[in-house]
N, C-alpha and C positions, 0 to 999 in steps of 0.2 A: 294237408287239410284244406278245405276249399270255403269261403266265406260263410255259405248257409251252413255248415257244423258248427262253424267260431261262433256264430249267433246263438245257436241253439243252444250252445256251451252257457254263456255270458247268460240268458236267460235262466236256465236251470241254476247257475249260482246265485242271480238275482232272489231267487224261492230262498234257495236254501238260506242266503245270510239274512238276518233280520235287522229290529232296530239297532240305532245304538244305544249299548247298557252303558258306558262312562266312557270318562277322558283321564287319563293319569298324569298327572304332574310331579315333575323328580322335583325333591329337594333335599336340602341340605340338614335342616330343624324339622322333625315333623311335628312335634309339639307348639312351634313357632309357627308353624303353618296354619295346622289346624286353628289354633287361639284369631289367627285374621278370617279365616274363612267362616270360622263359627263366630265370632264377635263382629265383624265389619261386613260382612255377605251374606248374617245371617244365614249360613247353612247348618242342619242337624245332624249330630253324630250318626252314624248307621252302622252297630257295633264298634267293639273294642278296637285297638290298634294292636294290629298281628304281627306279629316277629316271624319273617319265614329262615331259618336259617340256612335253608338247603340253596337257596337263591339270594340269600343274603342281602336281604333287606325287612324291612318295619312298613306295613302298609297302611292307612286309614281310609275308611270311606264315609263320605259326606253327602247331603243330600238338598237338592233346594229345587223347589217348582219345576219338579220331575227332571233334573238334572242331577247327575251322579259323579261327581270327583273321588279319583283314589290318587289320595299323594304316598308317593313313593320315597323312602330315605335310607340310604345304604348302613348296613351295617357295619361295614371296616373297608380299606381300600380296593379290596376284589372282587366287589363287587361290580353286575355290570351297570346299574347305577351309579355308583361310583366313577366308572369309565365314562358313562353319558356325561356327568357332572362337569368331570374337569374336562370335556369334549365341547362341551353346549354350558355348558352352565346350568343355576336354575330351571326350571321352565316343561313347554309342554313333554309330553314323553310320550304317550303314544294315545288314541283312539280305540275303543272294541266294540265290537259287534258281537250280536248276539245270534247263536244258533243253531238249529234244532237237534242237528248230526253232526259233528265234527270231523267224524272220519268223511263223513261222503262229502263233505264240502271239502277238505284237505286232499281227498282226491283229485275232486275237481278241479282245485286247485295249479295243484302241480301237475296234471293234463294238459294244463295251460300255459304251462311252463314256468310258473312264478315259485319262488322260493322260500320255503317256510323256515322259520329258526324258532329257537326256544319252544317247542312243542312240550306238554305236560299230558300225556292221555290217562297216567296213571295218579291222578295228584291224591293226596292226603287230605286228611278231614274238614280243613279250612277253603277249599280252594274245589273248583269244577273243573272240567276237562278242558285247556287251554292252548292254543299255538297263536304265532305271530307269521308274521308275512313281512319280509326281508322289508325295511327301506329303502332300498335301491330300487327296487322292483315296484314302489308306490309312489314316485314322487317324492319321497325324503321322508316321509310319513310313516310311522311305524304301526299297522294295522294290529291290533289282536282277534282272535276269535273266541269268543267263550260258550260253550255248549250251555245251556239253560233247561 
């Protein structure tokens, strides 16, 4: 592939990913969590806190002068928040982006040769159509992508 396609590539996914919808933060309490964020950061709950069990964790999302937290907290040891935890510890978890097609960006993607993990295209009534992009392949950073 010769420099002017790599361009044209990188432009077309620039379209396709949009802003970003949150930043997730693993913890350990999410009720301990939530309680600082909403009492000392003033952030507003933004729905319930969801128990996915199929991925094995409790999520919440919080919301303050157009910024979006979802804290993450494992539900029993196999989880792979759980693995992040005792890995990293507390802290950031990952960054998402928002976007319009998920397959044609996921395509585009992996054209690119970048590596998607935890993909969800068929998720259940809580949740959008979801994939990640490997942290290896970002700087350490763990991208998601979420269809909107």
């Amino acid at each position: 592939m010769n420099l002017e396609n790599t361009h044209e590539m990188k432009v077309d996914l620039m379209e396709e990913i949009g802003e970003v919808d949150h930043i997730a933060i693993a913890v350990r309490n999410i009720d301990r969590a939530t309680r600082f964020f909403t009492e000392f950061l003033n952030f507003e709950l933004q729905g319930d806190k969801v128990k996915m069990k199929e991925e094995g964790i409790n999520y919440q999302f919080l919301k303050s002068n157009g910024w979006r937290v979802e804290l993450l907290e494992p539900l029993d040891d196999s989880s792979i928040v759980s693995e992040f935890l005792k890995k990293r510890g507390e802290g950031f978890h990952h960054i998402c982006f928002r976007v319009d097609d998920i397959e044609k960006a996921l395509e585009r993607i992996r054209s690119m040769g970048y590596r998607v993990v935890g993909e969800n295209l068929h998720p259940e009534e809580y949740s959008n159509r979801y994939a990640f992009i490997h942290p290896k392949d970002c700087f350490g950073v763990l991208i998601e992508l979420e269809e909107k």
